[in-house]
C-alpha positions as CSV (number, residue, x, y, z in Angstrom):
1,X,0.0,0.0,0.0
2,X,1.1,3.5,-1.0
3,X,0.4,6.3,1.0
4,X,-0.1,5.0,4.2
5,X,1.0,7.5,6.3
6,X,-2.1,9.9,6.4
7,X,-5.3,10.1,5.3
8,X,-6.8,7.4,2.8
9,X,-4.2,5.2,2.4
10,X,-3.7,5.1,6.4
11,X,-7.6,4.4,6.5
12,X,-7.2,1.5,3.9
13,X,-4.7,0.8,6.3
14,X,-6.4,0.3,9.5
15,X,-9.7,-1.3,8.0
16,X,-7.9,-3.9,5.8
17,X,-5.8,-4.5,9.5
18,X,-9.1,-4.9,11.1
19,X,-10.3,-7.4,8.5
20,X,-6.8,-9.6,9.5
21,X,-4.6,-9.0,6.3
22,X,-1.2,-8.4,6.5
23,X,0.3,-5.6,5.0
24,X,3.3,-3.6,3.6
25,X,3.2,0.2,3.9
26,X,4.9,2.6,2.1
27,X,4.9,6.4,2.2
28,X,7.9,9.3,2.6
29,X,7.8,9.1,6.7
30,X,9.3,6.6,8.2
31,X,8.6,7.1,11.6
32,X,4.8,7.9,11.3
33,X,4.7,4.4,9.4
34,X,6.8,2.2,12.2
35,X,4.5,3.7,14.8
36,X,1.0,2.8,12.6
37,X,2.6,-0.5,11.8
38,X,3.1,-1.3,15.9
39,X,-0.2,0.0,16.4
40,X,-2.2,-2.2,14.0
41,X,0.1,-5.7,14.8
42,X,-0.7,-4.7,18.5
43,X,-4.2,-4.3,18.3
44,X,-5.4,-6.9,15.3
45,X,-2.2,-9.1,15.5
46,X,-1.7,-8.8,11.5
47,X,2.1,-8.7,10.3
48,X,3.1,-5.3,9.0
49,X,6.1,-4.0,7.0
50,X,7.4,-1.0,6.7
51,X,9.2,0.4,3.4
52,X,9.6,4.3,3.9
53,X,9.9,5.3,-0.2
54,X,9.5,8.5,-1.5
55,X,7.8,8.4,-5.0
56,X,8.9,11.2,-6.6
57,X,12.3,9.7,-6.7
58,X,12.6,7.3,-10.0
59,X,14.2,4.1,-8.4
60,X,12.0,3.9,-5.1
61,X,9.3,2.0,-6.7
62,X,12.6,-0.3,-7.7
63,X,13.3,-0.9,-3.9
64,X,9.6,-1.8,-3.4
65,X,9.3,-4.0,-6.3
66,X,12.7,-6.0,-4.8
67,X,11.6,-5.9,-0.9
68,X,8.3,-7.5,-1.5
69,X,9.3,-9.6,-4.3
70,X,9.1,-13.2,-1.7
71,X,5.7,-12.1,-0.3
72,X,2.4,-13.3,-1.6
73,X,0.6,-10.4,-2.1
74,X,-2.7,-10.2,-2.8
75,X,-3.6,-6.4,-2.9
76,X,-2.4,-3.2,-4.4
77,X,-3.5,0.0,-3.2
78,X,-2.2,3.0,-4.4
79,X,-2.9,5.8,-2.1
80,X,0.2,8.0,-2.6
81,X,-0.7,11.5,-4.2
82,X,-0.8,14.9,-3.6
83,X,-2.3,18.0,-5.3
84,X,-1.8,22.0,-6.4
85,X,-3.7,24.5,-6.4
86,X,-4.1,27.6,-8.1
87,X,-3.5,29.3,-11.7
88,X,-0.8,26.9,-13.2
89,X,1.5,29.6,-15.0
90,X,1.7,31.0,-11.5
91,X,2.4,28.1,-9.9
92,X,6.0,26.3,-9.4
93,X,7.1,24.0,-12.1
94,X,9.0,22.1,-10.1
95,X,5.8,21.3,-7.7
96,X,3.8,20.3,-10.6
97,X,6.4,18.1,-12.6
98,X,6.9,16.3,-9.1
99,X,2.9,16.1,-8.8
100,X,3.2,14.7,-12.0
101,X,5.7,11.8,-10.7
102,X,4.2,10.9,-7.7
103,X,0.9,11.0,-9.2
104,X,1.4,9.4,-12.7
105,X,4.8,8.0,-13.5
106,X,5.4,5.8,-9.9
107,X,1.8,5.0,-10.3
108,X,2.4,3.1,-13.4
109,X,5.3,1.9,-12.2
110,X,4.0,0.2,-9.2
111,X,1.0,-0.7,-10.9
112,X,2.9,-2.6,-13.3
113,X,4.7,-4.4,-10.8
114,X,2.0,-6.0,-9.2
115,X,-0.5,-6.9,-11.9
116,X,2.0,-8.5,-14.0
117,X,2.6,-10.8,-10.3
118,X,-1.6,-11.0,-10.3
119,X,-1.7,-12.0,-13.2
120,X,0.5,-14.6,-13.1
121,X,-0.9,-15.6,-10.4
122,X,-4.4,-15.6,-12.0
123,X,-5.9,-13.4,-8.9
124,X,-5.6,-10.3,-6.9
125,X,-7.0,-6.6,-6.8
126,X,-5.7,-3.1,-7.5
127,X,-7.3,0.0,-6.4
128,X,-6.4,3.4,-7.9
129,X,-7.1,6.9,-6.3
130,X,-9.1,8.6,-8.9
131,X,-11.2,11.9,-7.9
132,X,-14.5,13.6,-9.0
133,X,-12.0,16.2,-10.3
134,X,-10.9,13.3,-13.3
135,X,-13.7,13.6,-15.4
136,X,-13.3,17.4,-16.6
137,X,-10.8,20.3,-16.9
138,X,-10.7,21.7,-13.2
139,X,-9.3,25.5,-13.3
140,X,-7.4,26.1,-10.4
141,X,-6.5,22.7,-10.3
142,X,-5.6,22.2,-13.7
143,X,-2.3,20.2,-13.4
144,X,-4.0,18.3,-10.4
145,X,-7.3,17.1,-11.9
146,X,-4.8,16.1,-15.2
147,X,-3.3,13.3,-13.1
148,X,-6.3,12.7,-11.8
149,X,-7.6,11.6,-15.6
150,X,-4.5,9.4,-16.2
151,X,-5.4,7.6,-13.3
152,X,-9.3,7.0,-13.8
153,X,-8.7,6.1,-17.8
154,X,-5.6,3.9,-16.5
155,X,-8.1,1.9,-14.1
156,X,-10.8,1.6,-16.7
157,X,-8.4,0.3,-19.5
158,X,-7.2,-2.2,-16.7
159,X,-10.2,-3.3,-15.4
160,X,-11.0,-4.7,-19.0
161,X,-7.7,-5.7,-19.5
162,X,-7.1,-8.3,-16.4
163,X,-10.4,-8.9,-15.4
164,X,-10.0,-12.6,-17.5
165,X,-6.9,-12.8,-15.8
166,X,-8.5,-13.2,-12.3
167,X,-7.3,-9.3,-11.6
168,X,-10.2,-7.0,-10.3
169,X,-8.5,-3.3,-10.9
170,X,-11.1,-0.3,-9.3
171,X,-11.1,3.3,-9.7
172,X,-11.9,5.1,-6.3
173,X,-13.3,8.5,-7.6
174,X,-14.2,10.5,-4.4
175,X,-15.0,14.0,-3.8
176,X,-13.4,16.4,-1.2
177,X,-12.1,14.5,1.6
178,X,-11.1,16.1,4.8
179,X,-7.5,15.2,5.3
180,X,-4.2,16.5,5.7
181,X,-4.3,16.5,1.6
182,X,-6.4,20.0,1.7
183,X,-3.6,21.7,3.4
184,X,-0.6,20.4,1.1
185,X,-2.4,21.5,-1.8
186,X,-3.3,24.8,-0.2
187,X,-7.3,24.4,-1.0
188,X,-9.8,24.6,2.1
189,X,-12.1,21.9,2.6
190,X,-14.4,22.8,5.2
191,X,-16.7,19.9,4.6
192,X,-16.3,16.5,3.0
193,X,-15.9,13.1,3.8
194,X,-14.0,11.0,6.1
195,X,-10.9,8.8,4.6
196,X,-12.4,5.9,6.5
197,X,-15.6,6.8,4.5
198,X,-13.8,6.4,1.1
199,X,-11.5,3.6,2.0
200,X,-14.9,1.2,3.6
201,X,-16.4,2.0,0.2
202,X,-14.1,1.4,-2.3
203,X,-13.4,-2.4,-0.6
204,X,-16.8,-2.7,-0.8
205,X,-16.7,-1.4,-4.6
206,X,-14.0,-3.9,-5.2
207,X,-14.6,-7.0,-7.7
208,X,-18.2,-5.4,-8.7
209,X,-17.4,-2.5,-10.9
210,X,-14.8,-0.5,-12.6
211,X,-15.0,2.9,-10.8
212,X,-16.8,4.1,-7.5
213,X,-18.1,7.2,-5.9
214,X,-17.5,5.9,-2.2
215,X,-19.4,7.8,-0.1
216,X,-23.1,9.9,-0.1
217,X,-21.0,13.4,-1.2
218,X,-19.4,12.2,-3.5
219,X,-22.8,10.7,-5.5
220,X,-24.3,13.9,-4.9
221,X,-22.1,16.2,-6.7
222,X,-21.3,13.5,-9.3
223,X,-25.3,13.7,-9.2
224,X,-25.1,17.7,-10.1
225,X,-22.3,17.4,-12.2
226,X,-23.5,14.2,-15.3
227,X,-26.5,16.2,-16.7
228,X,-23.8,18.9,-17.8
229,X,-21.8,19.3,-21.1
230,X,-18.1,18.9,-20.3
231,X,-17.8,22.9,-20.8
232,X,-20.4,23.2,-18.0
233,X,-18.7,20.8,-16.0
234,X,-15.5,22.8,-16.2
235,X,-17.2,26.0,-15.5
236,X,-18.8,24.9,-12.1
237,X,-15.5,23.3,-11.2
238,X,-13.8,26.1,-11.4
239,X,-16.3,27.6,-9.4
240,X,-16.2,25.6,-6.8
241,X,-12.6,26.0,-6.8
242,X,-12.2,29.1,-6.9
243,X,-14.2,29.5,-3.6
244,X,-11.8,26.4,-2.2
245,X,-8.7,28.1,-3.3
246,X,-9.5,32.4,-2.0
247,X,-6.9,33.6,-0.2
């Protein structure tokens, strides 16, 4: 599991300890993780590893690939991600090219690397962070919602691909979540839902369809949002944005 340190991915975490799996975690803090990891063996008695990796860095999904390569895994999820906000030709290009890393590039990579083993295997599943913001142009989080596209039309394509392989691949496509993610990408969420909301329904989602809205908020505004042309869609993103994102 990628980003496990915070938000959803240490709620994917904590439910998938509860259910008795083991797990490997990975995310950029080290500490934070060994202390979650004695936490969940303590209370659920589940073996946990810990691989502290940052993904913006080429080779780390490398080191994970090699440190997990005698376990028999059975599920990928990638939680790692962060976002920008903001008008993009104001924003720093080395911030978005290392959004674009973490986001896209060591996605794929990791993604790879497990359903080639699934499939192999002939079983497993693969869950994928999408967003609401994947399914149009978002101003103010132009760069952002970009990777957010690769990553819903890179579950999709999957899901048809390995689902006669025995792989079930599922796009998690919430909307605001109130995390430590708001802050990093400098946009205010006063309202939204809980990771543990998102996380419970996307394992739910899991082996029954391609791509979920996990949660009541995020069915709402998907609610709001379908009956638009894609130019309206933009328009009241970048609304809603815009009133995430005043300073």
């Amino acid at each position: 599991m990628t980003g496990a340190s915070d938000g959803i991915g240490r709620a994917f975490a904590r439910q998938l300890a509860a259910a008795g799996f083991d797990l490997v975690l990975t995310a950029r803090r080290e500490a934070v993780l060994t202390e979650l990891a004695g936490a969940l063996r303590s209370r659920h008695g589940v073996d946990v590893q810990v691989l502290a990796a940052d993904l913006a860095e080429a080779e780390q999904v490398g080191r994970i690939a090699e440190a997990t390569a005698g376990r028999d895994l059975g599920l990928l999820v990638a939680a790692a991600g962060f976002g920008t906000s903001g008008p993009f030709i104001e924003g720093d290009l080395a911030a978005e090219l290392g959004m674009i890393d973490v986001n896209c590039r060591s996605l794929a990579e990791v993604t790879h690397v497990f359903a080639r083993r699934f499939a192999e295997r002939g079983r497993g599943g693969i869950v994928l962070l999408s967003s609401l913001v994947a399914f149009q142009g978002v101003p103010r989080a132009a760069n952002y919602a970009a990777t957010k596209a690769y990553v819903q039309s890179l579950a999709e394509g999957l899901h048809a691909e390995l689902r006669a392989r025995g792989v079930d691949v599922l796009a998690a496509a919430p909307g605001p979540v109130v995390s430590g993610f708001g802050g990093r990408a400098g946009m205010r969420i006063a309202a939204g839902q809980t990771p543990d909301e998102v996380a419970a329904g996307s394992l739910r989602a899991l082996g029954r369809r391609a791509t979920v809205r996990p949660g009541f908020l995020a069915k709402a505004l998907e609610t709001a949002l379908t009956p638009l042309p894609r130019f309206g869609r933009v328009a009241m993103m970048g609304r809603v944005m815009a009133g995430m994102t005043a300073r």
